[in-house]
C-alpha positions in Angstrom: 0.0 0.0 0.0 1.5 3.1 -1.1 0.3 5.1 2.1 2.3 2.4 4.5 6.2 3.3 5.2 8.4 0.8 7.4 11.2 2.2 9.6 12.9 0.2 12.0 15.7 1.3 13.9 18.4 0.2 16.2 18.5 -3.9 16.0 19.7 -6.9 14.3 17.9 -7.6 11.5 16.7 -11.0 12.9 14.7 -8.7 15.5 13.4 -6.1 13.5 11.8 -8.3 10.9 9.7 -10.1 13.5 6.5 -10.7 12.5 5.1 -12.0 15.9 3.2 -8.9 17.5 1.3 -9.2 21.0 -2.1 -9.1 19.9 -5.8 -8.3 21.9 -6.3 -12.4 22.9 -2.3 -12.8 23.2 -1.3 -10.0 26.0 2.4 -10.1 26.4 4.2 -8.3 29.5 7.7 -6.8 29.5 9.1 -10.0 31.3 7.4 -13.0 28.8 8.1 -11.0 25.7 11.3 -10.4 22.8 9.2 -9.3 20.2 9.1 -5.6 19.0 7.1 -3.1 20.3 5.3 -1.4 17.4 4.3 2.2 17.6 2.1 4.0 14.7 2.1 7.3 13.2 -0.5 9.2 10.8 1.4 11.7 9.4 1.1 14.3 6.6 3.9 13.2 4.9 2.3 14.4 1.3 -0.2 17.4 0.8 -0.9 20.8 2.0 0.5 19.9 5.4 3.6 18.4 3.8 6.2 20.4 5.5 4.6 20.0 8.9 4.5 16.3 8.8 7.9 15.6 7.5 9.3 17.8 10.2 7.4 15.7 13.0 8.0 12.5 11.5 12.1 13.5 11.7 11.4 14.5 15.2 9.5 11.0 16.1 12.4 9.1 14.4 15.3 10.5 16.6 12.9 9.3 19.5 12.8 5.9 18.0 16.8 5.6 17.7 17.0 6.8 21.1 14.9 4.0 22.2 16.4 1.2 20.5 20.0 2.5 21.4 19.3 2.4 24.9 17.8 -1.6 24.2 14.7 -0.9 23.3 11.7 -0.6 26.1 12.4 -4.2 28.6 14.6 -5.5 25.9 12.2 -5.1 23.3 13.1 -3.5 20.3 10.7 -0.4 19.0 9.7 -0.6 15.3 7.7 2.3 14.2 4.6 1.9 11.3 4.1 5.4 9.5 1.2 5.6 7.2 1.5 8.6 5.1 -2.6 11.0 5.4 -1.5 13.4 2.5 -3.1 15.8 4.5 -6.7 14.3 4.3 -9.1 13.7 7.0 -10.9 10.8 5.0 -7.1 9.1 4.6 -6.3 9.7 8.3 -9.2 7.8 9.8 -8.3 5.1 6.9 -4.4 5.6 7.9 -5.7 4.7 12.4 -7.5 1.5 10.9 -5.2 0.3 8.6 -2.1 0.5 11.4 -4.4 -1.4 13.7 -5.9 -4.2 11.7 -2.2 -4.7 10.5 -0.1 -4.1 13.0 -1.2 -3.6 16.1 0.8 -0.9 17.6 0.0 0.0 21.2 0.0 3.7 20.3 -0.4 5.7 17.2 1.2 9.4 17.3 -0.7 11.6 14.9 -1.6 14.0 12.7 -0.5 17.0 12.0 -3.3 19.8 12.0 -6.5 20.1 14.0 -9.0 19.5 11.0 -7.3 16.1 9.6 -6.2 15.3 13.1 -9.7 14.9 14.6 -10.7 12.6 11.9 -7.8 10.5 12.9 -9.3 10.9 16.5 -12.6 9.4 15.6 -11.0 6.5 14.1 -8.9 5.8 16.9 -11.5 6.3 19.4 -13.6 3.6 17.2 -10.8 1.1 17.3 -9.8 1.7 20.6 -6.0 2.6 20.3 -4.2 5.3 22.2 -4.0 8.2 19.5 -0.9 10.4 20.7 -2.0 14.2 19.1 1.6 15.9 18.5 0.3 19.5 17.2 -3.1 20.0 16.6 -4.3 22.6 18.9 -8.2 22.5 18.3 -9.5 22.1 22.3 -12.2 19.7 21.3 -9.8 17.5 19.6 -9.2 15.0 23.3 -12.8 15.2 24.1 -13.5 13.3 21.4 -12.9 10.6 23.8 -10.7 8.8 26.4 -8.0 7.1 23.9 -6.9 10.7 22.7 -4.0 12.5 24.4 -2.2 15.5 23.6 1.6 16.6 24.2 0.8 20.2 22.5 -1.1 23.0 24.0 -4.3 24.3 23.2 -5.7 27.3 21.0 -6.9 29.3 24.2 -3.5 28.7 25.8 -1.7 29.7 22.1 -3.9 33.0 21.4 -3.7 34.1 24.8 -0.2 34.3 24.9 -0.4 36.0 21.5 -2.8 38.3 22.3 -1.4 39.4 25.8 2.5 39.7 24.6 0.6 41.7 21.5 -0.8 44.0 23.8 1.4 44.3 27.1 4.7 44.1 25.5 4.4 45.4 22.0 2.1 47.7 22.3 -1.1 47.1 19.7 -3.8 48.4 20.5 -6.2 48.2 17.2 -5.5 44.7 15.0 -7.1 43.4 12.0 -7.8 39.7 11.5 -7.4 37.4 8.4 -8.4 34.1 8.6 -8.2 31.2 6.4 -11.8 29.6 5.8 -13.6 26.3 6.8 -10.5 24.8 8.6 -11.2 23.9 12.4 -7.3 25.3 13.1 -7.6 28.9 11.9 -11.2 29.6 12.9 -10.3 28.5 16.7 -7.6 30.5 16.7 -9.2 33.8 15.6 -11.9 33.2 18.0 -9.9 32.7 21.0 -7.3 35.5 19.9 -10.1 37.7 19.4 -11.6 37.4 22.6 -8.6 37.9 25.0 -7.5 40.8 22.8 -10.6 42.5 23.3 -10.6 41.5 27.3 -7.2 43.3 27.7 -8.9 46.5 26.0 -7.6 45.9 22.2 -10.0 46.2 19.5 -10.6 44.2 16.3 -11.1 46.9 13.6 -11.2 45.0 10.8 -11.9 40.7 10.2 -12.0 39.1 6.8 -12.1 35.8 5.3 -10.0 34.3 2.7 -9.6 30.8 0.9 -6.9 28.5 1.7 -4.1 28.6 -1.3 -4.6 32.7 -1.7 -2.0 34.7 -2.8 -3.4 38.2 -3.3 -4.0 40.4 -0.2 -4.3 43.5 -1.5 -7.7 44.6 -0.8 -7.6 43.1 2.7 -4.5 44.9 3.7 -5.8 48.0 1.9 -8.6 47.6 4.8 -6.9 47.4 7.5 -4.5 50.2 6.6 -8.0 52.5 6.5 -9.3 50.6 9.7 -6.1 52.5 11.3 -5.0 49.0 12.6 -1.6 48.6 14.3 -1.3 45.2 13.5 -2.9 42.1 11.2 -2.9 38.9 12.8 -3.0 36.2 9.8 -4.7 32.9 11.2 -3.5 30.9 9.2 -0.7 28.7 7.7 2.9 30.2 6.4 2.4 30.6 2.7 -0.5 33.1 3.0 1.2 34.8 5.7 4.0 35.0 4.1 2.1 36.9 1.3 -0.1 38.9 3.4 3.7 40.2 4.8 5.1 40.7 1.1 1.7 42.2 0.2 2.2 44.9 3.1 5.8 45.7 2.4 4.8 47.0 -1.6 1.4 48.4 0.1 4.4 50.4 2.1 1.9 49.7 5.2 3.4 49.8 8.7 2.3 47.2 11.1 3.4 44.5 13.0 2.1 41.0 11.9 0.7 38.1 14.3 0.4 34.3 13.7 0.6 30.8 15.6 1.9 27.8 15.2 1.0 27.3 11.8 3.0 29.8 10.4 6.3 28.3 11.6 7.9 26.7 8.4 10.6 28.3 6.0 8.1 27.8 3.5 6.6 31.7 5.2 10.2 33.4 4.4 9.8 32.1 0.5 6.5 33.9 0.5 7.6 36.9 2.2 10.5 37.3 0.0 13.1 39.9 1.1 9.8 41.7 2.7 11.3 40.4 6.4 13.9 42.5 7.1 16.2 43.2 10.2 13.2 46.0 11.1 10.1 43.7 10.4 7.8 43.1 13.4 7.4 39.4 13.1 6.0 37.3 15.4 4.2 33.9 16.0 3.3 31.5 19.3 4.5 28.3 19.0 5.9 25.1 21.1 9.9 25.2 21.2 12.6 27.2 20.4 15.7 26.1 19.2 17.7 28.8 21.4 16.3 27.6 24.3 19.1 26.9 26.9 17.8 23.5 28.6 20.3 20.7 28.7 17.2 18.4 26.9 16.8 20.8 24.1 20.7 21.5 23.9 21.5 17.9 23.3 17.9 17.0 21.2 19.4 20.2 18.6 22.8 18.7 18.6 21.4 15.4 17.7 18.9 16.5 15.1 21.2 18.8 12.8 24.1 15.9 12.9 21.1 13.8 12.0 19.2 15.9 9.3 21.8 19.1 8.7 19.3 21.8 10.1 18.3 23.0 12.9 14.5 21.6 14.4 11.5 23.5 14.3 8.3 23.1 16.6 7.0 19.9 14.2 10.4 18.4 15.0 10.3 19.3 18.6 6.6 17.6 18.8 7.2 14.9 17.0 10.3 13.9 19.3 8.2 14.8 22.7 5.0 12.6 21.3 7.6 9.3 20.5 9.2 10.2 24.3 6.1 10.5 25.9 5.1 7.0 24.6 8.3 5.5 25.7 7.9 6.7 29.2 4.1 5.4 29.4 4.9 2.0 27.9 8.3 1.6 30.3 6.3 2.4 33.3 3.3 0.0 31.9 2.4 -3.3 33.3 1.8 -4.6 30.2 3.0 -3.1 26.6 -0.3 -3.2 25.3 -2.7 -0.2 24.4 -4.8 -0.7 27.5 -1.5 -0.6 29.2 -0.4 2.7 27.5 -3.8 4.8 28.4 -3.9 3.3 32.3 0.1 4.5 32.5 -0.6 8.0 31.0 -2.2 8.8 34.1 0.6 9.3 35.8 3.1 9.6 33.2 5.8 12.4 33.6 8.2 13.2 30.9 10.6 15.7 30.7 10.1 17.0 26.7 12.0 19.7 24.6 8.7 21.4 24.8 8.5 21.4 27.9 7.9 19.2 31.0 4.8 17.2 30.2 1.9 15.7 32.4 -1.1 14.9 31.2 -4.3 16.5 33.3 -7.5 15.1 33.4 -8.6 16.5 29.8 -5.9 14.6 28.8 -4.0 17.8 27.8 -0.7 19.3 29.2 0.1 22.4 30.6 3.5 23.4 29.3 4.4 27.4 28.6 4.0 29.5 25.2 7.0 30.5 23.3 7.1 34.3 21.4 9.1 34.2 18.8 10.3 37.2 16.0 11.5 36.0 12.3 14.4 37.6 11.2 15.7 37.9 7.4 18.3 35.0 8.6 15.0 32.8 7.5 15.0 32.1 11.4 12.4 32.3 13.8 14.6 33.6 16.7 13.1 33.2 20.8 11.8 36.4 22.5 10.4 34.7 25.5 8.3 31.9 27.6 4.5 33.0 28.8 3.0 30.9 31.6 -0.4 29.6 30.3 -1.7 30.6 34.1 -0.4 34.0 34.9 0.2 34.9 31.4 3.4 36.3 32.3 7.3 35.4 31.5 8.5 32.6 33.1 11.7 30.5 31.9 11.6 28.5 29.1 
């Protein structure tokens, strides 16, 4: 199937091609076991959310070789399934059932934004296999029931560090909003941006639609240039911010520009063109920084650009934290089974490069926002941690 890609890491051969997997009537624990340990992933490998998913998929595979290079979980090696979405919800829900029915694994980690995410949620809610979410940020996404868990935090948490550092530390005061249509990411976003803005004493003078794949912004940033706004905040993903900031720059409009998570991809600097500059006022929310100073992240950066050649981005960062936290879960575990997996992420504490994660009773974490400013270096360069509680700047 042309959706399915093997990668096995860390073993003798004779190991990793093992085709004896503990199955629902054969529970295996740590001690009666040899055979791998086989983890999933739904991932948008292809597709609009290409660049997302490759990113976390890199970040998933350095967990997986740090697994297997410290013998595997009990002496078990880890063999992790990836079944590429290509950015569709229908192929998601497909990818959750077809890991399971051939496979097995005792967790699947996937996918990569809110709207093709939840569809893999359903699925794995159906099937009844722990569905790890490594970035999609909807809230209702882990209600959709008990075999969904998050290492991300959510779009309240996301905006409300946006909106507050947009308002106590830079200043804005009036911002116009763009947000991309019909996709359960951007429209939660503006929503909860929107609302904490306007709670601090900000004002929204101008909102507007547009499709997903635009490229001309004219008219919109005409608007908010006569709406007298400060600022646009672009929910949305990185090409059509990028554009919206290129679009400003030969507008010769002076504002600041806002985004999340989804903007964090060099595909936004291609857009922009040379219209980020060393005086640009740049700046997203997101999950990890790079700079960050923590032995973890230090040595997770090292690792990665010997790996891959480049430095790690959020999807990276995610996709390590969601293959660690599985680790942790299934090593405190009685048994390596899915059951076993959801009863250990109860108590399950992992130290991540995101941040030090717990999961809480909405089977969500609490873990700090990170403001950072792109810079015509094409980088994306830390400004400082929030506290999701106080909303004020804690260390990262």
């Amino acid at each position: 199937m042309e959706h399915l890609h093997r990668i096995t890491r860390g073993f003798a051969a004779t190991l990793m091609t093992a085709t004896i997997i503990c199955g629902p009537t054969t529970p295996c624990s740590h001690a009666q076991s040899t055979h791998p340990i086989v983890i999933g992933a739904v991932i948008s490998l292809t597709g609009r959310d290409a660049a997302f998913g490759q990113e976390c998929l890199a970040g998933l595979d350095i967990a997986m070789d740090e697994a297997n290079a410290e013998g595997g979980i009990h002496n078990r090696p880890v063999i992790l399934q990836v079944y590429d979405d290509k950015s569709d919800p229908v192929l998601a829900a497909e990818g959750v059932r077809t890991l399971v029915r051939q496979f097995n694994p005792v967790a699947i980690v996937g996918s990569n934004t809110s709207m093709v995410t939840s569809a893999a949620a359903v699925a794995a809610q159906q099937v009844g296999v722990p569905l790890i979410v490594p970035e999609a940020t909807k809230p209702e996404i882990s209600s959709i029931g008990d075999w969904i868990y998050r290492v991300c935090f959510i779009d309240p948490d996301m905006a409300a560090g946006l909106a507050t550092y947009a308002y106590s530390d830079l200043g804005l005061r009036r911002v116009a909003v763009l947000t991309e249509e019909k996709h359960d990411y951007t429209l939660s976003f503006t929503r909860y941006f929107r609302d904490k803005f306007v709670e601090l004493g900000g004002e929204i003078v101008y909102q507007a639609g547009y499709k997903a794949g635009a490229t001309e912004f004219d008219p919109m940033v005409k608007e908010a240039g006569t709406a007298q706004a400060d600022a646009i905040m672009v929910s949305g993903f990185y090409s059509e911010a990028g554009y919206v900031i290129a679009c400003a720059k030969r507008l010769n409009a002076n504002l600041a520009f806002l985004g999340g998570d989804g903007w964090e991809s060099n595909g936004l600097f291609t857009a922009a063109g040379d219209a980020i500059t060393d005086r640009s006022r740049v700046f997203i929310a997101s999950h990890f920084s790079a700079d960050v100073k923590r032995v973890k992240v230090r040595g997770f950066v090292d690792v990665f650009q010997e790996k891959f050649g480049r430095r790690p981005n959020t999807s990276s960062a995610l996709g390590f934290d969601a293959g660690g936290l599985i680790v942790a879960a299934i090593t405190d575990a009685a048994t390596a089974t899915g059951a076993g997996l959801k009863a250990a992420m109860q108590h399950v504490h992992h130290e991540g490069v995101t941040g030090y994660i717990t999961i809480d009773e909405t089977r969500n974490p609490s873990k700090k926002i990170i403001i950072m400013q792109a810079g015509p270096d094409r980088r994306f360069a830390y400004v400082r941690a929030i506290s999701p509680e106080t909303l004020q700047t804690v260390d990262a």
